[in-house]
C-alpha positions as CSV (number, residue, x, y, z in Angstrom):
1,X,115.3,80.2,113.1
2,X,113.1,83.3,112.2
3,X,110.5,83.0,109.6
4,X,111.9,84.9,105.9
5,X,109.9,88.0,107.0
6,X,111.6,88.6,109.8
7,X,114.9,88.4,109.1
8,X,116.4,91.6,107.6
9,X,117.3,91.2,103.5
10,X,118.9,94.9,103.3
11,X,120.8,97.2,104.9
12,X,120.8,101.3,104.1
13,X,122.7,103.7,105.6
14,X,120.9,107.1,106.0
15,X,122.3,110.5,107.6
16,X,119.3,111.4,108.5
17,X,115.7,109.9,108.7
18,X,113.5,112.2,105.9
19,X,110.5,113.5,107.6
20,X,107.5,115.2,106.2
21,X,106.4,119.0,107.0
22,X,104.8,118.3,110.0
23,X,108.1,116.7,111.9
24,X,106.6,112.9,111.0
25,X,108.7,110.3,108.7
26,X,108.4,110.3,105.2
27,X,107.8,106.7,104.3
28,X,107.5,107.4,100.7
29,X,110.9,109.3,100.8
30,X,112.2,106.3,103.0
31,X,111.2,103.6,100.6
32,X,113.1,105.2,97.6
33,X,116.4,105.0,99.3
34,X,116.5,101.6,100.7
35,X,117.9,98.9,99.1
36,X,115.3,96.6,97.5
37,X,115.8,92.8,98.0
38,X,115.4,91.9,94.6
39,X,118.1,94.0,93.5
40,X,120.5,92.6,96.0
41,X,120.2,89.3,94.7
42,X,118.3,87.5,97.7
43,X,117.1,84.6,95.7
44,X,114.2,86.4,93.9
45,X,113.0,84.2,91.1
46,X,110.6,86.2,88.8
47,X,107.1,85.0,87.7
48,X,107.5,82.8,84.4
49,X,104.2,83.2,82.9
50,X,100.8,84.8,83.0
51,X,98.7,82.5,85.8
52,X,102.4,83.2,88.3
53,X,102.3,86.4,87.6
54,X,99.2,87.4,88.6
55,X,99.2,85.1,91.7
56,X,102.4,86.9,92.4
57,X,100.8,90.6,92.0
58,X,97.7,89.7,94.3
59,X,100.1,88.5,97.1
60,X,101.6,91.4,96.8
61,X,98.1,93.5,96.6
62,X,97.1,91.6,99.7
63,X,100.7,91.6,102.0
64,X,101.7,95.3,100.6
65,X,105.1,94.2,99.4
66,X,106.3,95.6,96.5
67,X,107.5,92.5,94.5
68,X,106.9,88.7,95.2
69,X,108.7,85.6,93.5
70,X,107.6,82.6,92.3
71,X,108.6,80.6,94.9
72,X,108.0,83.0,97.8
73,X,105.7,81.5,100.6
74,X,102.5,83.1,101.8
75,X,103.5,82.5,105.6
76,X,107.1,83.0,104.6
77,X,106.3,86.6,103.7
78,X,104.1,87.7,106.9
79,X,100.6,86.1,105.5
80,X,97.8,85.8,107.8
81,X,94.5,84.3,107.8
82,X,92.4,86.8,107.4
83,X,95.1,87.9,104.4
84,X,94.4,84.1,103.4
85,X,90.8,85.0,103.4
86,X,90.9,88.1,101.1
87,X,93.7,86.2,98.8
88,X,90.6,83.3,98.6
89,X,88.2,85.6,97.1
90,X,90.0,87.1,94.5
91,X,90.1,85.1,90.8
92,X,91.8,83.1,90.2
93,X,92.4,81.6,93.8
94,X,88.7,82.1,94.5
95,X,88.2,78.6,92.9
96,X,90.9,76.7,95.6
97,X,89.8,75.8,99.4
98,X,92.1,77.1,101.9
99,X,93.5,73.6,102.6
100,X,94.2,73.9,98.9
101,X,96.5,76.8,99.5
102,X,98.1,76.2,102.3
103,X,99.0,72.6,100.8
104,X,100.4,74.6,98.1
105,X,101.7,78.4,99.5
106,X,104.1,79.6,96.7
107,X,102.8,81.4,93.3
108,X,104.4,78.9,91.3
109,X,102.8,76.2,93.6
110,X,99.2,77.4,93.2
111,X,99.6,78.2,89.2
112,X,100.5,75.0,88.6
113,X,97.5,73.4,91.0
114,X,95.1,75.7,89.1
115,X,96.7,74.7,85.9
116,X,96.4,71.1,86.9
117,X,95.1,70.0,90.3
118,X,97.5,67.8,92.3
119,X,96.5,64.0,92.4
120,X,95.6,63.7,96.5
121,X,96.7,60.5,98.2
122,X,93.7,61.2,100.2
123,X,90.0,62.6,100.2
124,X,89.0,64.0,103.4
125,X,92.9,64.1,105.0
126,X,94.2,67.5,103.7
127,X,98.2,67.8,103.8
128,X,99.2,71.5,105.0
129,X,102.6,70.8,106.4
130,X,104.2,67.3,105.3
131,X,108.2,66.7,105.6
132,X,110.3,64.4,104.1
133,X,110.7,61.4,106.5
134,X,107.9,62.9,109.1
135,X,107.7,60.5,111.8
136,X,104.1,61.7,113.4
137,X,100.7,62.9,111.7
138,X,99.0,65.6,113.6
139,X,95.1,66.1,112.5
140,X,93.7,69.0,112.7
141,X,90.3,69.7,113.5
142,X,88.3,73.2,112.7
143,X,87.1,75.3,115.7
144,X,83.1,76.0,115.4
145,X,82.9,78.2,112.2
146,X,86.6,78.1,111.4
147,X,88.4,75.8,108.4
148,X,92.0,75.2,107.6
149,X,92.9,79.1,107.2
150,X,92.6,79.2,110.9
151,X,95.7,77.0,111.5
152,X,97.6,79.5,108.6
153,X,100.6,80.8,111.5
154,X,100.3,77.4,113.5
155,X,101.2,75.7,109.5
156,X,103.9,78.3,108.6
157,X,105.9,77.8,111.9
158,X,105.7,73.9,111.7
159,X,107.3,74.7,108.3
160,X,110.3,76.2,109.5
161,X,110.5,74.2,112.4
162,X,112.4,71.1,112.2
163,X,110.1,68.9,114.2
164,X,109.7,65.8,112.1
165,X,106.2,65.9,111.9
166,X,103.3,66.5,109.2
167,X,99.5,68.7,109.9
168,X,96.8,67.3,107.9
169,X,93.4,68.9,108.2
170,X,90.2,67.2,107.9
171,X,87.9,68.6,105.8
172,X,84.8,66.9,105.9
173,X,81.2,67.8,106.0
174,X,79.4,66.8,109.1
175,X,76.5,65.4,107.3
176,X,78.5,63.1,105.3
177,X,79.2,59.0,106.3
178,X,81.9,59.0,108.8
179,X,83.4,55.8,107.3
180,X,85.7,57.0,104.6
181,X,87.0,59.6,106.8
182,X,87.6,57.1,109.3
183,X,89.1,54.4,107.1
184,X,91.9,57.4,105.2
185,X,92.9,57.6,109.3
186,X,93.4,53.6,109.6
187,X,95.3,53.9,106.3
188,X,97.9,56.8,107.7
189,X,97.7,55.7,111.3
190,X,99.3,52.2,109.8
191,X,102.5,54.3,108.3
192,X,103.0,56.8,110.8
193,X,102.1,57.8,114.5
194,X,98.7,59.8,114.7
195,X,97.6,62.2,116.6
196,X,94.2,64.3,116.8
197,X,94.0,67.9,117.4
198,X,90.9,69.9,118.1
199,X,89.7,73.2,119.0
200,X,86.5,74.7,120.7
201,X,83.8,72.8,119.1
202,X,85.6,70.7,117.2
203,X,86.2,68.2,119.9
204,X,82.8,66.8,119.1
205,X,84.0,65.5,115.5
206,X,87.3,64.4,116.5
207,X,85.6,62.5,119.5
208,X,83.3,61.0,117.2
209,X,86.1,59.6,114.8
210,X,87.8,58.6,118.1
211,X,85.0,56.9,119.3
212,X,85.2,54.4,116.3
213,X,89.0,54.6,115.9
214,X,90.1,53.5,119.5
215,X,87.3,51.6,119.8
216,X,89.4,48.3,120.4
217,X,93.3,49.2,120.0
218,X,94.7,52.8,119.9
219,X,94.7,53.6,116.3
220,X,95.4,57.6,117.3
221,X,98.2,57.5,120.1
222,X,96.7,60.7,121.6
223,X,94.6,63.9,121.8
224,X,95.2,67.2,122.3
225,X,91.5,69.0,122.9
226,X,91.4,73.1,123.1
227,X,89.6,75.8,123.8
228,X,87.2,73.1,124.8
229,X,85.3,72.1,128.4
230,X,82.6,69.5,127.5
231,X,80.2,70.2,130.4
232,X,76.0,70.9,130.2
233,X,76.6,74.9,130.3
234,X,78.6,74.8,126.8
235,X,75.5,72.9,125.3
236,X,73.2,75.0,126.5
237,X,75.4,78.2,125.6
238,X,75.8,76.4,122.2
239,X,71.6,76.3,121.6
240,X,71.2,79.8,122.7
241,X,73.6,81.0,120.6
242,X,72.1,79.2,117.6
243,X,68.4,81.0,118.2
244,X,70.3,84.4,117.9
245,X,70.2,86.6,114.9
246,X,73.5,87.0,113.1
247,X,74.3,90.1,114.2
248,X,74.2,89.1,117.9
249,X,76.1,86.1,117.4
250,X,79.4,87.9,115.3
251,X,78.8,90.4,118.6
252,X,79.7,87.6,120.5
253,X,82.8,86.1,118.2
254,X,84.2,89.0,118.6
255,X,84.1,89.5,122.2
256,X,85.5,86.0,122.0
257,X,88.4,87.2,120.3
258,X,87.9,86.3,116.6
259,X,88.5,89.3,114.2
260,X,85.0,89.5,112.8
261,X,85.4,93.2,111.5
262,X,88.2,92.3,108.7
263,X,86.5,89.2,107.3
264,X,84.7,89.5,103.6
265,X,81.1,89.4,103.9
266,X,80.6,86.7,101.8
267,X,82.9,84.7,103.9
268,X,81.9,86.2,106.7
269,X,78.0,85.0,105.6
270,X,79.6,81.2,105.1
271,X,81.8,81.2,108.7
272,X,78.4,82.0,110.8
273,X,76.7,79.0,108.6
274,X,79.3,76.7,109.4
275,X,79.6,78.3,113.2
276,X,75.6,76.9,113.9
277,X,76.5,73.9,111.4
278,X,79.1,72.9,113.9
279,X,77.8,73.8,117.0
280,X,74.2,71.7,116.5
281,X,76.6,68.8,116.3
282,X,78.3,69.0,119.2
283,X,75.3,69.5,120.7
284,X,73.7,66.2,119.4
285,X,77.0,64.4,120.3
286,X,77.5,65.1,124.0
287,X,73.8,64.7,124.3
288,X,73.9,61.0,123.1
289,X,77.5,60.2,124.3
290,X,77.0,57.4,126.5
291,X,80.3,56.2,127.4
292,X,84.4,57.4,127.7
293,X,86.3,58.3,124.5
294,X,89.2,55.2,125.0
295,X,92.3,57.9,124.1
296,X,94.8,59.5,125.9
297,X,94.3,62.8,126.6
298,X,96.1,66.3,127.2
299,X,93.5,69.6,127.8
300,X,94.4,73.3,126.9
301,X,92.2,76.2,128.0
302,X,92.7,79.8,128.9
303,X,91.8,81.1,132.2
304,X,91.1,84.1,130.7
305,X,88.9,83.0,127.6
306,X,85.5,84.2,127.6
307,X,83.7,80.7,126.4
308,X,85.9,78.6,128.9
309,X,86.1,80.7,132.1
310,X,85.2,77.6,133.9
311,X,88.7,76.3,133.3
312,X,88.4,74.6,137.1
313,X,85.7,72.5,135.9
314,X,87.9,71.3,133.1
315,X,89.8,68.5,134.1
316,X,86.5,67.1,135.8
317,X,84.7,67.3,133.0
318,X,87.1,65.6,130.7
319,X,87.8,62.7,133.2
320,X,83.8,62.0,132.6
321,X,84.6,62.0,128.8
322,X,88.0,60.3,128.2
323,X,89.4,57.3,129.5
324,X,92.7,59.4,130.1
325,X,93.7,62.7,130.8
326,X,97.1,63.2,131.4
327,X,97.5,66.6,131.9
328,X,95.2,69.7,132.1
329,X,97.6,73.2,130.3
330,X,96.5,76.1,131.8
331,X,97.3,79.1,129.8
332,X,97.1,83.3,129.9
333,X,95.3,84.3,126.5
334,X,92.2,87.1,126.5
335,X,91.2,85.2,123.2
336,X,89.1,82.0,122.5
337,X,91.1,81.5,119.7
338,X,94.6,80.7,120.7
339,X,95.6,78.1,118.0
340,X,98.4,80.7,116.4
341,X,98.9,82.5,119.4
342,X,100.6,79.9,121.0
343,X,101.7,77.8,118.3
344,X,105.3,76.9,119.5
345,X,103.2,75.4,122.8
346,X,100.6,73.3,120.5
347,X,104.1,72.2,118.3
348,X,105.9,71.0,120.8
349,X,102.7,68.9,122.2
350,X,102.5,67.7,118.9
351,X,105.9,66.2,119.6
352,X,105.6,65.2,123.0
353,X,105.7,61.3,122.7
354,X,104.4,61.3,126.1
């Protein structure tokens, strides 16, 4: 099934298409003959007090549609995560995470969060994407400098998919104890099947959590790791990149792939904090790892990604860090950052009970 904004909500018949004096179309012209979905009746549910109704005129500030309901969903309606971004600095969403949003998505949703915050089952384990009767818990882990806007596409799609499974994101601070994190895992991995997920430098946390989790049974049944080839050169590629100023090092996100130029300063300011944050601990982790993650193991790079071109050192280099790799994904992306790109591939890993 498509996603809402895909699928056509109105049909208009026009003789002609109106064009502008210089021979281009006249979207303005366009706009005021087509049908409008709200006046079709396609389920729009208007705001139904002040806090919705504001929510619902900066989504529609932010996506450029012309009216939003209530219960309309960010993803639902084409959101991104760099539209997740701006919608995240704007009162009065600026005072919500974006694991808060995502967890919530719909104007009426987020009102009533703000309003009242929802009582969390857990701290540190984040719910984006959480069916009735899921049957597996997917955790996400954030790529060096990202958080959970960066999984905005790969969330939407596992909401319309109808794979029984849930994505929590861990949002923890890499300076804080471990063990609480660790023991909200225990706690869901003894209702449901777990499963980590990282990206880039994120392996190092999820590792770390493994390290403890697996330690003697297999808490988390298995671990997908992105983006990510845990050899020498990345740590030393890692410590250069922390000695550069921050203008050479968005210079080389962006080469990478990530879309640097649209970001707000301000979060733009906080991502390259959390980017050398990150990055110093993966570099403390490999350097002290002494012995194999106990986990099962499936790898995912690009052979065209910038950070990972050494794909054919990979596999190697994970059988030196897992117990278990069973299978090495090579994939065709320019980018680094290929979480949403190729979502449906990381969904249906995610339900692979291999």
């Amino acid at each position: 099934t498509l996603p809402r904004y895909m699928v056509p909500q109105a049909f208009a018949h026009l003789d002609a298409m109106p064009l502008t004096a210089s021979g281009k179309i006249d979207r303005r012209a366009l706009s005021a003959r087509l049908v409008s979905p709200e006046s079709a009746s396609f389920g729009y549910e208007p705001p139904q007090n002040l806090s919705e109704k504001q929510i619902c005129q900066l989504f529609s500030d932010v996506l450029k549609i012309e009216k939003v309901g209530r219960r309309d969903s960010f993803y639902d309606l084409g959101g991104s995560s760099l539209q997740l971004v701006r919608l995240l600095s704007m009162p009065p969403l600026n005072t919500l995470s974006a694991a808060d949003f995502l967890a919530a998505q719909t104007p009426a949703a987020l009102a009533q969060m703000l309003a009242k915050p929802l009582e969390k089952e857990y701290n540190y384990l984040i719910p984006l994407s959480v069916p009735e009767d899921y049957q597996k818990a997917v955790v996400l882990f954030p790529y060096a400098g990202g958080d959970a806007g960066a999984y905005t596409e790969l969330v939407g799609k596992a909401g319309n998919s109808r794979r029984k499974m849930a994505l929590f994101y861990v949002d923890w601070a890499y300076s804080e104890n471990s063990a609480p994190v660790i023991e909200e895992i225990r706690t869901l991995a003894q209702k449901k099947d777990v499963v980590f997920y990282s990206h880039c430098a994120g392996s190092a946390l999820a590792l770390e959590l493994l390290d403890c989790l697996n330690a003697e049974e297999h808490v988390v049944k298995g671990y997908i790791a992105a983006a990510s080839v845990p050899s020498p050169k990345a740590r030393l590629s890692f410590n250069a990149w922390n000695l550069v100023n921050d203008s050479v090092l968005v210079r080389i996100l962006t080469k990478a792939g990530l879309d640097t130029k649209n970001m707000e300063k301000p979060y733009l300011h906080d991502m390259l904090a959390r980017f050398r944050q990150q990055t110093s601990f993966y570099v403390r982790y490999f350097a002290k790892k002494a012995k194999r993650t106990n986990v099962k193991t499936t790898v995912i790079v690009s052979s065209r990604d910038p950070f990972t071109q050494n794909y054919k050192e990979a596999k190697e280099c994970w059988k030196n860090t897992v117990t278990e790799v069973q299978r090495l994904i090579l994939i065709d992306c320019p980018s680094h950052y290929f979480q949403n790109s190729e979502s449906e591939l990381l969904l249906s890993l995610f339900s692979d009970d291999r």
